[in-house]
NUZAVO-240019 format. One line per field, with one value per residue (C-alpha): x, y, z; chain. Coordinates in steps of 0.5 Angstrom, whole numbers, m for minus. Example, Ala and Ser with C-alpha at 12.3 -4.5 7.8 and 13.67 -1.06 7.14 Angstrom:
! residues 2
px <- 25  27
py <- m9  m2
pz <- 16  14
semi <- A  A
This chain:
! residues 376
px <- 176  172  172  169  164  162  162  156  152  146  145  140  133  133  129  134  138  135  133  141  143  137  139  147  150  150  153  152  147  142  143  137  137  135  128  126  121  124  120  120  124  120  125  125  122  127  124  120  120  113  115  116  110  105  108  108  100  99  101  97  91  93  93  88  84  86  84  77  77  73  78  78  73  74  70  65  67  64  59  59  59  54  58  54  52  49  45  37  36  30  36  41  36  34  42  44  39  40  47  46  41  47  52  48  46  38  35  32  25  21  18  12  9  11  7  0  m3  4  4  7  11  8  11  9  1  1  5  m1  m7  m4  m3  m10  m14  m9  m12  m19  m18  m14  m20  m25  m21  m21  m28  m30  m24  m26  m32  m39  m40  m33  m33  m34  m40  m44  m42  m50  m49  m41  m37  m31  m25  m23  m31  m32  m27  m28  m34  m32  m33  m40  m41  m38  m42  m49  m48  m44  m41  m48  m50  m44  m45  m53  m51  m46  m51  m56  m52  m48  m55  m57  m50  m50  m57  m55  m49  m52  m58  m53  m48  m52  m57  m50  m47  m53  m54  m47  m47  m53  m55  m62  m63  m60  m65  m70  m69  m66  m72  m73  m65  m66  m72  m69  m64  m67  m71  m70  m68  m72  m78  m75  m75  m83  m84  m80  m84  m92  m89  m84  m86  m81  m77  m70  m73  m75  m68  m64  m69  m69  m61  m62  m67  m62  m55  m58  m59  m51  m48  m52  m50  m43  m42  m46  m40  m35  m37  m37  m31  m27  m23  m26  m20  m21  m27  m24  m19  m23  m29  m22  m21  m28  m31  m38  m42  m43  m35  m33  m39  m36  m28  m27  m32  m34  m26  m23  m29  m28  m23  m29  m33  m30  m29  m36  m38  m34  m36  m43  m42  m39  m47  m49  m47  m50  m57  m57  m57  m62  m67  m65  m66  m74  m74  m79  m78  m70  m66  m60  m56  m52  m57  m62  m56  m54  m62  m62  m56  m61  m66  m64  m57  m51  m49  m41  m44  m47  m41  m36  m41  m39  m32  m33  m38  m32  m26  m32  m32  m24  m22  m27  m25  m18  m19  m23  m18  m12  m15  m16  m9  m8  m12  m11  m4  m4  m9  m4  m9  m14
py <- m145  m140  m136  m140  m142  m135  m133  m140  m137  m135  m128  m125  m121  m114  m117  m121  m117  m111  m117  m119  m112  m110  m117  m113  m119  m114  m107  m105  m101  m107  m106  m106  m114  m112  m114  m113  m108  m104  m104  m97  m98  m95  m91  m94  m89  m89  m91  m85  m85  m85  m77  m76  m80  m76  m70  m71  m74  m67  m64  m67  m65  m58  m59  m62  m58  m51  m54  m55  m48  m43  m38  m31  m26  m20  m15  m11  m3  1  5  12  16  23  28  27  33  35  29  29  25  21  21  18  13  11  10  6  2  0  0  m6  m9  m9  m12  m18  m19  m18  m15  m8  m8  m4  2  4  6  m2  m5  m7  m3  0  7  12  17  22  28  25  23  30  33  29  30  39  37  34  41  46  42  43  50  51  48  52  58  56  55  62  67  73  77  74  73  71  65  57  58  63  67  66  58  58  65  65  64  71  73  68  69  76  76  73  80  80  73  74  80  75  72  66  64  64  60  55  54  52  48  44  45  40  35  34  33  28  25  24  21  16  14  12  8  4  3  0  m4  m6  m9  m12  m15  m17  m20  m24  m25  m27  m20  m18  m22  m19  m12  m13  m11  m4  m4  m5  0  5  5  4  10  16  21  26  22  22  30  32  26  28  35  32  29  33  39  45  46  45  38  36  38  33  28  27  27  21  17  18  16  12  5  5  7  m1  m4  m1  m4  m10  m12  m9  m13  m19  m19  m19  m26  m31  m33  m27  m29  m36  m33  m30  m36  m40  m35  m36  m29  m28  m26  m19  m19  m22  m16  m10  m11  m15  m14  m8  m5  m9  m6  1  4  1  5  11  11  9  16  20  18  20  26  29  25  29  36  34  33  38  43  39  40  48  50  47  50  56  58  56  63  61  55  54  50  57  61  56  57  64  65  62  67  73  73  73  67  66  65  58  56  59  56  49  51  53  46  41  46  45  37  36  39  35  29  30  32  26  21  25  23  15  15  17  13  6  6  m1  m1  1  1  8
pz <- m44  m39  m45  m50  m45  m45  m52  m53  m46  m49  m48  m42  m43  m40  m34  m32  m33  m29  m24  m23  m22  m16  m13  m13  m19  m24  m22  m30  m33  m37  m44  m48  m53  m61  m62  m54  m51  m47  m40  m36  m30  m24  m18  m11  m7  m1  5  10  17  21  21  15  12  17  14  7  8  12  6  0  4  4  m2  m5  0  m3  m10  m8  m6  m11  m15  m12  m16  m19  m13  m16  m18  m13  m15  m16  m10  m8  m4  4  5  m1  m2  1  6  3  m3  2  5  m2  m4  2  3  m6  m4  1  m3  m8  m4  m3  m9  m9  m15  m14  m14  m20  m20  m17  m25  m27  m21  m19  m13  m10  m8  m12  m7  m3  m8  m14  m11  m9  m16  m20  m16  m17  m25  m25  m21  m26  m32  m30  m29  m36  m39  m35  m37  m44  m45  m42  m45  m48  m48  m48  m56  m57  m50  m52  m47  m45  m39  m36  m37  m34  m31  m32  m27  m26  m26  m20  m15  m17  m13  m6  m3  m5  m2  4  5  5  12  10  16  19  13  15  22  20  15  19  25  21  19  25  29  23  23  31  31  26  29  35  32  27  31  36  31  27  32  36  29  27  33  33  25  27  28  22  18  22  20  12  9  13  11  4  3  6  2  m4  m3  m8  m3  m9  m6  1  1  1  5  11  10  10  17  21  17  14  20  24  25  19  16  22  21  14  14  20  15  8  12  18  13  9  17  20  14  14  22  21  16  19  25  21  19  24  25  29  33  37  40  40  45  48  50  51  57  59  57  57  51  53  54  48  44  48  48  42  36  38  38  33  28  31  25  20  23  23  16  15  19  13  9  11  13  6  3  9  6  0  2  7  1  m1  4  5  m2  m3  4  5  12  12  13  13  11  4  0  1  m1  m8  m9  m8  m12  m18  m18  m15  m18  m18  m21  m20  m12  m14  m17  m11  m6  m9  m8  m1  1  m2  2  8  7  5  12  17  13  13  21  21  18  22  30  27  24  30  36  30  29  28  22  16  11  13
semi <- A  A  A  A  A  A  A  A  A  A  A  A  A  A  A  A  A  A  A  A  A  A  A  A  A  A  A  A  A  A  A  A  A  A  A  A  A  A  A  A  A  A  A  A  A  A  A  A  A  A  A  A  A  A  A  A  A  A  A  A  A  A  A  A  A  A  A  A  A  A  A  A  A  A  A  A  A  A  A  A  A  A  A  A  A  A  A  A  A  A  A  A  A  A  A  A  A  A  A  A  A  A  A  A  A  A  A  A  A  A  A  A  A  A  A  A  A  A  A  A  A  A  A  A  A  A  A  A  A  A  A  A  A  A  A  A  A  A  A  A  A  A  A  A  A  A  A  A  A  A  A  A  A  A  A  A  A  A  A  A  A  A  A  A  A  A  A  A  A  A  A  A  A  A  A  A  A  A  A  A  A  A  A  A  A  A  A  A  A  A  A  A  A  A  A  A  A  A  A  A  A  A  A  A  A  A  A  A  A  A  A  A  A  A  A  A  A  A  A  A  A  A  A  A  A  A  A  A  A  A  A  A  A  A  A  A  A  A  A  A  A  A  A  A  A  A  A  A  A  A  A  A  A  A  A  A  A  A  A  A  A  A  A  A  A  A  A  A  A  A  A  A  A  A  A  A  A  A  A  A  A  A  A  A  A  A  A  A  A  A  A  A  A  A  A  A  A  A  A  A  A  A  A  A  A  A  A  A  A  A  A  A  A  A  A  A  A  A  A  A  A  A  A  A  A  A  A  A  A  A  A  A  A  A  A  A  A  A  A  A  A  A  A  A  A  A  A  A  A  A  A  A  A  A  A  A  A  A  A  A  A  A  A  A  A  A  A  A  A  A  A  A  A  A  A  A
């Protein structure tokens, strides 16, 4: 009977089934009812204590913190080293300081040919400016090779090189120190009396502006006066001696020298006299310790600048000179009547290596006492 009640039971699902075997009723594997889906059947998870739990959270964290972590990259190939102690040190500095800029991923900057107003370095200015004399002289050479009907110019009009340093032992021999000496004496005289009135004057007027517009139209007429009509009028007025010489040096430089100081005092930042009034600094205090030393390198270049014009005027007013004995102006002048006439040209040589060494004389002591100022 227990048999025939079992045979007309209805078959269970596979949820019941599944159902009776977690509840214990039925120890055997549920198996699958034709034309059913088969649920997955998910594993319990045994239960965990509070330690265990702790760990296994502790242990996905490290995980999941080392996956946020970047992948390892493959490190740069070291660059190609130099032997130490053959390298220069300006081609040691040079690589060391590219190797840390490599290290730290900045860009090398361009060269100094690809970039607007850089410096090129000091090997490379002094090769090109070497490169530019070389090629006047080739040129020079050129034009006056060979005899005097086989030259391009004429040996009256342009001496040849050989020609005109081969005459240095005759124009040593024509009192040429003496005639330096004269020459520097004259325009250091004009240089100095300048310096003194325009400075004064500059800064008197930069300071104070009414000043200033009171002598621009002195100013501007002496600067717009050809120095060809100066020349005979400093003669008519001083006369055809030292005087006139110096005097006339003084009125030629005295006007670009106020200009130069009244600009390089109205350039200097207002802050500074700002600071200086906050602190309770009188006029005169603010004229003499903050316009006049912050204007002072501006200065100093105006003044040689001059002194190259000056070396040039001075040959001016000796070579129209009757009663000038010596001086370089009345060598030149002398030179283009009597003879010879490589002495003109070696005169020139001799004027520019007398002005390129009190400029760079010059330039050296304001390097020197304006460290602050990078530009001179």
């Amino acid at each position: 009977m227990a048999d025939g009640d079992n045979k007309d039971e209805p078959p269970k699902t596979r949820g019941e089934q599944l159902a009776d075997k977690l509840a214990g009723s039925n120890p055997v594997e549920p198996k699958p009812v034709p034309g059913e889906a088969t649920p997955p059947v998910e594993a319990k998870e045994p239960a965990l204590s509070p330690a265990e739990k702790l760990k296994a959270w502790q242990n996905k964290a490290a995980a999941a913190e080392e996956a946020t972590k970047p992948k390892d990259v493959k490190p740069a190939e070291p660059r190609k080293q130099v032997d130490a102690e053959r390298m220069p040190p300006d081609k040691k500095a040079q690589e060391a300081k590219e190797s840390a800029g490599h290290e730290r991923g900045i860009p090398d900057a361009p060269p100094w040919y690809r970039t607007l107003r850089a410096d090129p370095p000091v090997y490379i200015r002094f090769a090109l400016g070497a490169g530019l004399i070389f090629l006047v002289f080739g040129l020079w050479w050129f034009l006056t090779r060979g005899s005097a009907t086989e030259a391009i110019v004429s040996p009256v009009k342009l001496p040849s090189p050989g020609d005109t340093f081969g005459s240095l032992d005759k124009l040593t021999q024509r009192d040429l120190v003496d005639s330096i000496l004269d020459s520097l004496q004259r325009v250091f005289l004009g240089i100095g009396l300048a310096a003194i009135v325009g400075i004064v004057l500059g800064v008197t007027a930069g300071a104070h502006r009414g000043v200033s517009a009171t002598l621009a139209p002195l100013v501007i007429f002496l600067r717009s006066v050809p120095m060809g009509a100066l020349l005979p009028l400093t003669a008519m007025m001083f006369g055809d001696g030292e005087k006139q010489k110096w005097l006339f040096i003084f009125l030629a430089v005295v006007p670009f020298v106020f200009s130069d100081v009244v600009k390089a005092v109205a350039s200097v930042p207002d802050r500074y006299v700002e600071t200086a009034q906050t602190l309770g600094a009188s006029r005169m205090q603010i004229i003499l310790k903050v316009l006049v030393p912050l204007s002072l390198p501006d200065i100093v270049t105006s003044l040689r600048f001059q002194i190259g014009l000056a070396l040039g005027y001075i040959i001016l007013a000796e070579a129209g000179s009757t009663f000038v004995a010596h001086g370089l102006g009345k060598m030149i002048a002398v030179s283009e009547r009597l003879g010879p006439r490589e002495h003109i040209f070696l005169l020139l040589f001799v004027i520019t290596l007398i002005a390129f060494g009190i400029d760079l004389m010059l330039r050296t002591l304001q390097r020197g006492l304006f460290a602050w100022r990078k530009d001179l």
